[in-house]
KOLLUMVO-651119 format. One record per residue (C-alpha): residue number from 1; residue in three letters; x, y, z. Coordinates in nm, 4 decimals. Each point is the difference from the previous one (the first is absolute). Example, Ala and Ser with C-alpha at 12.3 -4.5 7.8 and 13.67 -1.06 7.14 Angstrom:
REM KOLLUMVO-651119
+-----+-----+----------+----------+----------+
|   k |   r |     east |    north |       up |
+-----+-----+----------+----------+----------+
|   1 | ALA |   1.2300 |  -0.4500 |   0.7800 |
|   2 | SER |   0.1370 |   0.3440 |  -0.0660 |
+-----+-----+----------+----------+----------+
***
This chain:
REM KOLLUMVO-651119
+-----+-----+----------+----------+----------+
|   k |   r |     east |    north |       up |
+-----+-----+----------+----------+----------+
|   1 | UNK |   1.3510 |  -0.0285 |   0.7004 |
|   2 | UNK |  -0.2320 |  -0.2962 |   0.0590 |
|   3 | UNK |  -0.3665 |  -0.0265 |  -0.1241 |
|   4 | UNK |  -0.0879 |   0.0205 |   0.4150 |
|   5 | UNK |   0.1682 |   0.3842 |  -0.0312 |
|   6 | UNK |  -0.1078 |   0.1017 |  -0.3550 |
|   7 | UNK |  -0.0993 |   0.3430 |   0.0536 |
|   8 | UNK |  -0.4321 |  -0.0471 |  -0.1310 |
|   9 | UNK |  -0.0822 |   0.2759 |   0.2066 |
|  10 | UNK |   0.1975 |   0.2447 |  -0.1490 |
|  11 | UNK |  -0.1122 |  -0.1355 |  -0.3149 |
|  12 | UNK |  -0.3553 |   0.0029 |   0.0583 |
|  13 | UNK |   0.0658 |   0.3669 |   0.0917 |
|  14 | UNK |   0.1077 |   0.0791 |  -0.3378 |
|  15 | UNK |  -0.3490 |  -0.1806 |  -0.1450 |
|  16 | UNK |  -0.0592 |   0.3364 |  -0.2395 |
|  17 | UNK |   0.3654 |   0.0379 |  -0.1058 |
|  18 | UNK |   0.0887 |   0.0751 |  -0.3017 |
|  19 | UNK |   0.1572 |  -0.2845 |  -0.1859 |
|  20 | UNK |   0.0966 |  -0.1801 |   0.2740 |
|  21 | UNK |   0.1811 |  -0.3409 |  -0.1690 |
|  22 | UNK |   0.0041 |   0.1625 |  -0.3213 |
|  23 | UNK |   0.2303 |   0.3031 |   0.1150 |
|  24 | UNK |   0.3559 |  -0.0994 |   0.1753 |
|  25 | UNK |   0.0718 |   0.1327 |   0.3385 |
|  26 | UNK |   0.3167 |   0.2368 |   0.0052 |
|  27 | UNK |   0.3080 |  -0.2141 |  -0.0127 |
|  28 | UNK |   0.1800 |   0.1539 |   0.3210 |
|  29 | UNK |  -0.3355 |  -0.0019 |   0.1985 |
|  30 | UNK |  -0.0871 |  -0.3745 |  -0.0702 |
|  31 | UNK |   0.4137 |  -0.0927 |   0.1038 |
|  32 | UNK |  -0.1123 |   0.2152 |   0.3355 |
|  33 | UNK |  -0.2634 |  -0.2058 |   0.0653 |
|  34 | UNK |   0.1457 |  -0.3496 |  -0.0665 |
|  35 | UNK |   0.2584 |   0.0718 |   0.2591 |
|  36 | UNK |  -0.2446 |   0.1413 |   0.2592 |
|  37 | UNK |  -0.2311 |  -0.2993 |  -0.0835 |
|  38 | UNK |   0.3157 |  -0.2515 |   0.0147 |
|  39 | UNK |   0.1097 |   0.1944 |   0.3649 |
|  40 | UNK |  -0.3460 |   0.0237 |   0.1693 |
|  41 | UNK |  -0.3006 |  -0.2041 |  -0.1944 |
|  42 | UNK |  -0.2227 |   0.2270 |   0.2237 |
|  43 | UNK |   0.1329 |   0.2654 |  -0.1122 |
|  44 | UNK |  -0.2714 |   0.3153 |   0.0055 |
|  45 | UNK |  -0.0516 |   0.0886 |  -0.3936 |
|  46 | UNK |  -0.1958 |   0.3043 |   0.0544 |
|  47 | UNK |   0.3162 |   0.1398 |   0.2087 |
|  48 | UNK |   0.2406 |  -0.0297 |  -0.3043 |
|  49 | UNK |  -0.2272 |   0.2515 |  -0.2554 |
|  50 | UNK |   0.0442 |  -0.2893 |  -0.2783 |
|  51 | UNK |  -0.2564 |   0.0181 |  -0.3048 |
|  52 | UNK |  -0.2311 |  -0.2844 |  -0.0226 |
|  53 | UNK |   0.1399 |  -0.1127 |  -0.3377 |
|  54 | UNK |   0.3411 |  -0.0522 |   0.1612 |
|  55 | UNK |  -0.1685 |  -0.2404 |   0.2389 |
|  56 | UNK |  -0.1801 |  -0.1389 |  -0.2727 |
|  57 | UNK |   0.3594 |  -0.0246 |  -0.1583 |
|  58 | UNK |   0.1129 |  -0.1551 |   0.2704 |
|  59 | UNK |  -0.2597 |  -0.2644 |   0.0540 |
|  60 | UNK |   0.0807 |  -0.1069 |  -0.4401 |
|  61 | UNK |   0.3384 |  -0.0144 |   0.0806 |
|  62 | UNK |  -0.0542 |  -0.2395 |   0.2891 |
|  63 | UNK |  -0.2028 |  -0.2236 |  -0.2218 |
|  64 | UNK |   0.2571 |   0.0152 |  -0.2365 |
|  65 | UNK |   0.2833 |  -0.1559 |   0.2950 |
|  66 | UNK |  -0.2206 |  -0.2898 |   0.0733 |
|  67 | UNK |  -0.1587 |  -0.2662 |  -0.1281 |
|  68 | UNK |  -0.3222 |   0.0707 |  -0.2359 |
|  69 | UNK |  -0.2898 |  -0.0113 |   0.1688 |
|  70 | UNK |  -0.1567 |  -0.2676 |  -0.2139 |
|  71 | UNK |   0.2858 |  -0.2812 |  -0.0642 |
|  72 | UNK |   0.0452 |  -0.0124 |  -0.3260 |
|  73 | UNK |  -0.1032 |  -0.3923 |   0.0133 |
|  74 | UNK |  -0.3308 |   0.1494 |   0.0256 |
|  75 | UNK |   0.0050 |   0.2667 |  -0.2253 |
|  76 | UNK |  -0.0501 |  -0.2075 |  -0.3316 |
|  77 | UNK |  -0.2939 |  -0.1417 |   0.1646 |
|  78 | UNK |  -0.1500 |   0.3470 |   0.1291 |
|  79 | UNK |   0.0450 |   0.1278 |  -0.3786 |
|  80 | UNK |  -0.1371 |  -0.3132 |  -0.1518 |
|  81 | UNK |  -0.3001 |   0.0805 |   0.2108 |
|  82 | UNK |  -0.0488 |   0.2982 |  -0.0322 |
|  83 | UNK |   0.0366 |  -0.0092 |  -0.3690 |
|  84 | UNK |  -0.3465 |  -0.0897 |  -0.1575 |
|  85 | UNK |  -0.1453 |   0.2681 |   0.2492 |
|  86 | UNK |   0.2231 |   0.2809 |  -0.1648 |
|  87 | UNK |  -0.0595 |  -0.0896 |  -0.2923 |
|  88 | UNK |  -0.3717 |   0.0169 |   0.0149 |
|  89 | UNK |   0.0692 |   0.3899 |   0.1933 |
|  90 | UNK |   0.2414 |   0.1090 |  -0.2479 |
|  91 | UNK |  -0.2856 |  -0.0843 |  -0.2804 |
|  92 | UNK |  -0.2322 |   0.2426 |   0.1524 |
|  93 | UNK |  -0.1963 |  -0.2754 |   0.0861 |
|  94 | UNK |  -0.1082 |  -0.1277 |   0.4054 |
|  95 | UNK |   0.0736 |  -0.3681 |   0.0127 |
|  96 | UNK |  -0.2841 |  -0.1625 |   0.0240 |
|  97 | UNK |  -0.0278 |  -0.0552 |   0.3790 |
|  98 | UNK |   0.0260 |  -0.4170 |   0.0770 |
|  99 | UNK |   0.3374 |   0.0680 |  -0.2109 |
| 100 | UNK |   0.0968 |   0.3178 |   0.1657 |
| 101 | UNK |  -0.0686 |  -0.1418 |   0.3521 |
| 102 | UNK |   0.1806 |  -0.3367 |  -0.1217 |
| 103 | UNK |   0.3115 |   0.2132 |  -0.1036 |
| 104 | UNK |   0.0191 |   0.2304 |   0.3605 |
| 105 | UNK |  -0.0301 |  -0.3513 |   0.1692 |
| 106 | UNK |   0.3126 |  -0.1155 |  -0.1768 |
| 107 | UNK |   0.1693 |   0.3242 |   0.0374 |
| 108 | UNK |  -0.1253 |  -0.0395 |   0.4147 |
| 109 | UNK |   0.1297 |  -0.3317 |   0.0048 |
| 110 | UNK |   0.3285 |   0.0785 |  -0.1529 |
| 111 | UNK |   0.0349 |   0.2987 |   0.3104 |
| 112 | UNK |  -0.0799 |  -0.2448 |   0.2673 |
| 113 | UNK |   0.2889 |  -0.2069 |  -0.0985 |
| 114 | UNK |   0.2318 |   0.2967 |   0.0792 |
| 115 | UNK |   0.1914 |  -0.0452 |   0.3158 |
| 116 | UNK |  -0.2452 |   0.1623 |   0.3247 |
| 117 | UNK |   0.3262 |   0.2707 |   0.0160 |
| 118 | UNK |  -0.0351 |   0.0698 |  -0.3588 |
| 119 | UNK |  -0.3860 |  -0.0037 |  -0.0154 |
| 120 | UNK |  -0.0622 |   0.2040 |   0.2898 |
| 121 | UNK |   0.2728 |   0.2822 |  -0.1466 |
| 122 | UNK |  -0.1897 |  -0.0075 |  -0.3577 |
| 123 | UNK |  -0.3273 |   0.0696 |   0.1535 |
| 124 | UNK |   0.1170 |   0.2782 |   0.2166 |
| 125 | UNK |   0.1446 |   0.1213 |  -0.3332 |
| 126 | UNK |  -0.2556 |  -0.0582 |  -0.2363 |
| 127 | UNK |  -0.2708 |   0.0949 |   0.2669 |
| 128 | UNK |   0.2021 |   0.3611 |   0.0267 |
| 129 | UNK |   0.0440 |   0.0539 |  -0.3619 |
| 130 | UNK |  -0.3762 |  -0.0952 |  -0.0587 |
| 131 | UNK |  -0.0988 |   0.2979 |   0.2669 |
| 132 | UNK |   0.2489 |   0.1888 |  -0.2191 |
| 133 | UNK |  -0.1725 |  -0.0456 |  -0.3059 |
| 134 | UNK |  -0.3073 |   0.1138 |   0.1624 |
| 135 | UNK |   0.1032 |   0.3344 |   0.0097 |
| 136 | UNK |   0.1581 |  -0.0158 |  -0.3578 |
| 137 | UNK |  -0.2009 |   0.3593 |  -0.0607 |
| 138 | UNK |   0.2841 |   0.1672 |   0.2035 |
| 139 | UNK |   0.2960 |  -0.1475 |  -0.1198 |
| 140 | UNK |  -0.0765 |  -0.2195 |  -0.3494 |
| 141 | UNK |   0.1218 |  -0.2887 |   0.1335 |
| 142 | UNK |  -0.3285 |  -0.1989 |  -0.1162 |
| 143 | UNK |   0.0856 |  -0.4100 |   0.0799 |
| 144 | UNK |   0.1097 |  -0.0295 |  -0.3753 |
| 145 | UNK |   0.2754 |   0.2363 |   0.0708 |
| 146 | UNK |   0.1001 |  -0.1207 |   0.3772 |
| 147 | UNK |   0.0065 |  -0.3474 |  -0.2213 |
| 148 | UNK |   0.2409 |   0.0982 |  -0.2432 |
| 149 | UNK |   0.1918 |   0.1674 |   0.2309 |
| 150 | UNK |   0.0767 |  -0.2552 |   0.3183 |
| 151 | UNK |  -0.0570 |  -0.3538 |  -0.2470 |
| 152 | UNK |   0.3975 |  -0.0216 |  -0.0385 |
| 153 | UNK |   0.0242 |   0.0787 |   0.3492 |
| 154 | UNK |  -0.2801 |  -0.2621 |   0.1351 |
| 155 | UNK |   0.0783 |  -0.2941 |  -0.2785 |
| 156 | UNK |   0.3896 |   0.1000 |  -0.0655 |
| 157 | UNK |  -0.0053 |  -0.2545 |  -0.3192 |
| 158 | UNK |   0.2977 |  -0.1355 |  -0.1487 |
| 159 | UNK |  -0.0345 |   0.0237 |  -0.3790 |
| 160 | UNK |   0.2452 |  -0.2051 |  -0.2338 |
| 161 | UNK |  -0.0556 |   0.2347 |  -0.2874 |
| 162 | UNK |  -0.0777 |   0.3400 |  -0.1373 |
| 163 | UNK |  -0.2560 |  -0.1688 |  -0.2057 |
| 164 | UNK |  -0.1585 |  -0.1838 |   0.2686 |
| 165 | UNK |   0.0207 |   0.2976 |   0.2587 |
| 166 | UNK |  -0.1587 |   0.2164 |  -0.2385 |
| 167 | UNK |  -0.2706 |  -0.2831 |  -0.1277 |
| 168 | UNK |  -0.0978 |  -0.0734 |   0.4342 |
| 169 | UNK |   0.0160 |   0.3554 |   0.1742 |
| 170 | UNK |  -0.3904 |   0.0182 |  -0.0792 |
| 171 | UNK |  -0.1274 |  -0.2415 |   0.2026 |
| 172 | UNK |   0.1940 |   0.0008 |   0.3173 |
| 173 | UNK |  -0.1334 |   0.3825 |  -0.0032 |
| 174 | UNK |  -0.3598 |  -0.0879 |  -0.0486 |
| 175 | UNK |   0.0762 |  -0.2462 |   0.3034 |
| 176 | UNK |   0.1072 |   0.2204 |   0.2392 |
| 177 | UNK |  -0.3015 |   0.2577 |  -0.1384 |
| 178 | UNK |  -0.2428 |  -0.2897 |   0.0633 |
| 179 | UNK |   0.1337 |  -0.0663 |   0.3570 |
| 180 | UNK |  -0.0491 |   0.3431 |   0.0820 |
| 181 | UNK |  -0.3584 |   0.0307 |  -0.1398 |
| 182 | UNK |  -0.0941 |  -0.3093 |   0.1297 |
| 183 | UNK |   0.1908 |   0.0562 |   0.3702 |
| 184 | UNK |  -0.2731 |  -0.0775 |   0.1762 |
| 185 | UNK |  -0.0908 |  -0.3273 |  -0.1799 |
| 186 | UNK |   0.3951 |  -0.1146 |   0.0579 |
| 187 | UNK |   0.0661 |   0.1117 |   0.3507 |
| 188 | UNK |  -0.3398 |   0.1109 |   0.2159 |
| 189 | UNK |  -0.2500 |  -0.3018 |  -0.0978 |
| 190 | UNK |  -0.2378 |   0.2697 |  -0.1804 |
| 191 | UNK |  -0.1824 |  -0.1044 |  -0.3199 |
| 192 | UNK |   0.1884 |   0.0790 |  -0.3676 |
| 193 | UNK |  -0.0836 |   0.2976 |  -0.1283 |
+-----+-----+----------+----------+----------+
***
């Protein structure tokens, strides 16, 4: 499977699913599709009566076989950027705005030194999992939880230690969170929100 052949459709489909990266796809049925994906990339989803979480499954896994989506010689940068601006959310407090829009322009920078491949795959993903969160109502996948879900998958960090896995997963979470509250601020040219 290739980015070019991910199945988004099929995903999109499943927009009010249940638990969609939270809950696995069935073992056997995500092996079925990985071998009809491997024999025909085109191959028609809808024909082979596969749950949407199994594609979602799918999709993880293939995330999982490449390289992350943000390199992580960019990740420390994205995090120290991002940091200041979590902070501030986490204390129940807005930033105050020339330092909010000062941190989302250092997060934006950090993206736009992503390779084009990578950059144009992380805004098709974080620009489907922001629709997602949209509709959190119908499946309680709110962008907090599609965060804490799919930041191991997107970031894929390389901790040393126990002690420094456990003191960092906080951030890279709020990260991905932020990307997908702010998607159109990242990836579409809109104004932050």
């Amino acid at each position: 499977m290739t980015f070019v052949n991910v199945p988004w459709e099929e995903l999109d489909r499943g927009i009010n699913a249940e638990g969609i990266y939270r809950i696995p796809g069935n073992k056997q049925q995500v092996e079925i599709l990985q071998v009809k994906l491997q024999e025909d990339p085109n191959v028609d989803i809808r024909s082979l009566d596969i749950q949407v979480n199994t594609v979602a499954t799918v999709l993880k896994s293939f995330f999982k076989d490449t390289e992350p989506l943000i390199p992580p010689n960019l990740q420390e940068e994205l995090l120290e950027a991002a940091e200041k601006y979590v902070e501030n959310r986490e204390a129940g407090k807005e930033p105050e705005i020339p330092e909010k829009s000062t941190r989302l322009l250092g997060i934006r920078g950090v993206l736009r030194k992503i390779s084009p491949v990578n950059y144009e795959v992380l805004k098709y993903f974080i620009t489907h999992l922001n629709e997602l969160s949209q509709h959190k109502d119908k499946h309680s996948m709110d962008s907090r939880n599609l965060a804490l879900c799919l930041w191991p998958t997107i970031l894929r960090m390389d901790f040393s230690s126990y002690d420094k896995m456990a003191q960092s997963t906080k951030i890279p979470g709020e990260v991905i969170q932020t990307l997908i509250d702010q998607c159109g601020f990242f990836f579409h040219g809109e104004p932050e929100c």
